[in-house]
N, C-alpha and C positions, 0 to 999 in steps of 0.2 A: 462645639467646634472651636479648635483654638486658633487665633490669627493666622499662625505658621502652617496651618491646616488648610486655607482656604485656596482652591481653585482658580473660582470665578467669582469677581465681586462685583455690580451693578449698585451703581450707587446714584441715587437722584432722578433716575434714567425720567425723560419723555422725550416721546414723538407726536411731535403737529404734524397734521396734512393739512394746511392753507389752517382756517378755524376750527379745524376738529382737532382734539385733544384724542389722539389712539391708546398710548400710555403715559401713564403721569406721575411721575414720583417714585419711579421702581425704585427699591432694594432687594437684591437678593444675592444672597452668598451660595456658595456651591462646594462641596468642601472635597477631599478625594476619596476616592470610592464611592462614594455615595451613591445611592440612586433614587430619584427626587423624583415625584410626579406633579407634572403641572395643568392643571383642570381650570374648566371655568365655561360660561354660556357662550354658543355664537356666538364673533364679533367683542370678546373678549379681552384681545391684545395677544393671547400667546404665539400664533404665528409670525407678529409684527415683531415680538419678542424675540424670537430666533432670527430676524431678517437683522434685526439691530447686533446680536452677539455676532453675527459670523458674515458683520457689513455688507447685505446688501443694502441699507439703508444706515443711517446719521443719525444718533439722536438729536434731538431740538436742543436738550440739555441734560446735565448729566456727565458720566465718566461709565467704561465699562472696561474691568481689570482682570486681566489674567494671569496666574502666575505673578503677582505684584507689579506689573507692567501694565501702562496706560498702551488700551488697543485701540480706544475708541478712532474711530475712520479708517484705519486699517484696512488697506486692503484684500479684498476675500482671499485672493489667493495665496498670501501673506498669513492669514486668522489659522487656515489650514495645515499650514509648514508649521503654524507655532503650537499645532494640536487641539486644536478645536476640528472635529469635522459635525457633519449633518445627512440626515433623510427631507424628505419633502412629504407632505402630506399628499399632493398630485403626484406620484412615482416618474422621477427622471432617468432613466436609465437610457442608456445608447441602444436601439433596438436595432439595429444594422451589424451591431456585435455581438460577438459572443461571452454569455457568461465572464468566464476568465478576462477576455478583453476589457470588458467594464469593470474589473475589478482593479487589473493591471492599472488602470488611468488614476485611481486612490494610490495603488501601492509606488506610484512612478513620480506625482506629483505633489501628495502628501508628505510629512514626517520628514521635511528638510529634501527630501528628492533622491530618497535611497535605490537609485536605478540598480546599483550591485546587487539590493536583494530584493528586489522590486517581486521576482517570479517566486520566492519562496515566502514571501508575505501575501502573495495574493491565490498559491493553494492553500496556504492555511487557513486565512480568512474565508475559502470555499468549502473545507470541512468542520470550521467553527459552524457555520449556518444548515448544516446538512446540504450541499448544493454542488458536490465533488461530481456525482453521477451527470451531471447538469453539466460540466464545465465548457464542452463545445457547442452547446445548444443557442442557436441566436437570441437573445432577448425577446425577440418580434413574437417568437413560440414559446413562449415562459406564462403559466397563468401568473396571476396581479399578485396570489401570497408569493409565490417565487421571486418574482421582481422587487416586492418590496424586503425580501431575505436579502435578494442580492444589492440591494442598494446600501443596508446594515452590513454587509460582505466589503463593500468598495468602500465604503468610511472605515469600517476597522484597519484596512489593508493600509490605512494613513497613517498607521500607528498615533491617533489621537490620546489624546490625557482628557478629553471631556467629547463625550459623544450625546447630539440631541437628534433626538427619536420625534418627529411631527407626525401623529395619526399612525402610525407604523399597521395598528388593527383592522385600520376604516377600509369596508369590503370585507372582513374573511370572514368564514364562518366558522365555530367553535371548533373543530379540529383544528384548523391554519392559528386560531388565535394562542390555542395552547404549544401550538410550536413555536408559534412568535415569543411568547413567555420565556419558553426554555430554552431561545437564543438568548432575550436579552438578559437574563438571570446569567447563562453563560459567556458572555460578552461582558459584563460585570466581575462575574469572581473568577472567570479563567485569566481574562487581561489585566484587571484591574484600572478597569475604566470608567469614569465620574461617566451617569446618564443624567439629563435632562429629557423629561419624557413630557409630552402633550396628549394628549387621550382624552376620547371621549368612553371610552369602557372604564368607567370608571370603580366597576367591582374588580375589574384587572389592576386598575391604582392601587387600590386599598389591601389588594393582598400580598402584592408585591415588593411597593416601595416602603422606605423606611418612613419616608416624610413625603408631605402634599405641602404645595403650595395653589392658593386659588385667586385668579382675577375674575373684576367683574367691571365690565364699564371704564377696561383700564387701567383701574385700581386693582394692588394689592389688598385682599383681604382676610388673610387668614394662611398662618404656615405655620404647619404644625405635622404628628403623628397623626397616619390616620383615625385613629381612635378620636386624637384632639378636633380632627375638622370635622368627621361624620355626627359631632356633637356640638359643632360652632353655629350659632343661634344663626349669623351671617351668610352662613356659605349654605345652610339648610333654607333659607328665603330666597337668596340668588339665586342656587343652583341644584341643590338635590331634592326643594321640593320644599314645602310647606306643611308641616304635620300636620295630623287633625288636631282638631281643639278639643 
């Protein structure tokens, strides 16, 4: 990845809470199109790690760059406009609205605040995810893979240049997981949109993305092709297991 390449850059990154060190010493680059998976044990750092890129929180120290531009404190609603959006691991969605309405709020307030096309970004963003049939259905009546589509629905509709996916699988079951698959494959090569993904399926990681990156305690430890990590001495003791001897 050549400089002129890079997306998003973290450089130095930590978060203290009071004496606890969350993350410490991140580096990670992010380059375009790409689609990265981010793995690692409970308690790990990677959802601290999205709270830091898209400011809900400060790093302690550190810088974090987007598009060659210091973001770091930034605020959210700001990180958003400049093309960065996100999903939640706990599905936030507005359950009092419908569908389209919760999409309308990405396409309205997102991507600089394109109100002109605010309503044809956010049908398209409802047949990128399959969820057109859907569109006047309240939320409240949506099962949880639906809502977490349409939450991937309402971030695209922001027209983002870096979209991070937190747990996007956690709850479905193998049907719902292989259509999450084939949105965000198609949210990738239909938009051409940089993913940062966090996943705990991580046979979903490995077949999907090009590159892993893994924390553990924190720390970076290993970023690589998944070929490179499912064979990294490190990441097979922290996280995928222990061989036999």
């Amino acid at each position: 990845m050549q400089p002129d390449e890079t997306l998003l850059r973290l450089e130095a990154v930590q978060k203290r809470f009071g004496g606890l060190v969350v993350l410490n010493n991140i580096d990670i680059a992010v380059g375009a199109n790409e689609l990265i998976g981010l793995i690692g044990p409970n308690g790990a750092g990677k959802s601290t790690l999205f709270n830091l890129i898209t400011a809900l929180y400060t790093p302690t120290q550190g810088r974090i760059r987007f598009r060659g531009r210091d973001i770091t404190g930034t605020a959210p609603h700001r990180i958003c406009r400049l093309g960065i959006a996100r999903t939640f691991q706990l599905v936030r969605t507005f359950l009092t609205m419908t569908a389209f309405e919760n999409i309308m709020v990405g396409a309205v307030y997102g991507g600089g605040g394109r109100v002109r096309h605010a309503t044809a970004a956010a049908e398209e963003a409802l047949e990128l995810v399959g969820l057109t049939a859907k569109r006047d259905v309240r939320t409240a009546h949506m099962t949880l893979s639906d809502r977490r589509l349409l939450e991937i629905a309402r971030a695209v509709a922001s027209s983002p240049a870096l979209l991070l996916l937190d747990e996007p699988m956690a709850g479905l079951n193998p049907t719902e997981i292989q259509r999450m698959v084939d949105v965000i494959r198609r949210v990738r090569n239909e938009r051409g949109v940089s993913i940062l993904w966090v996943e705990h399926k991580v046979d979903a990681i490995m077949k999907v993305c090009s590159r892993v990156i893994v924390l553990d305690h924190g720390e970076k430890i290993a970023d690589g092709t998944p070929r490179e990590i499912v064979a990294n001495r490190k990441v097979i003791e922290a996280y995928l297991g222990e061989p036999a001897a």
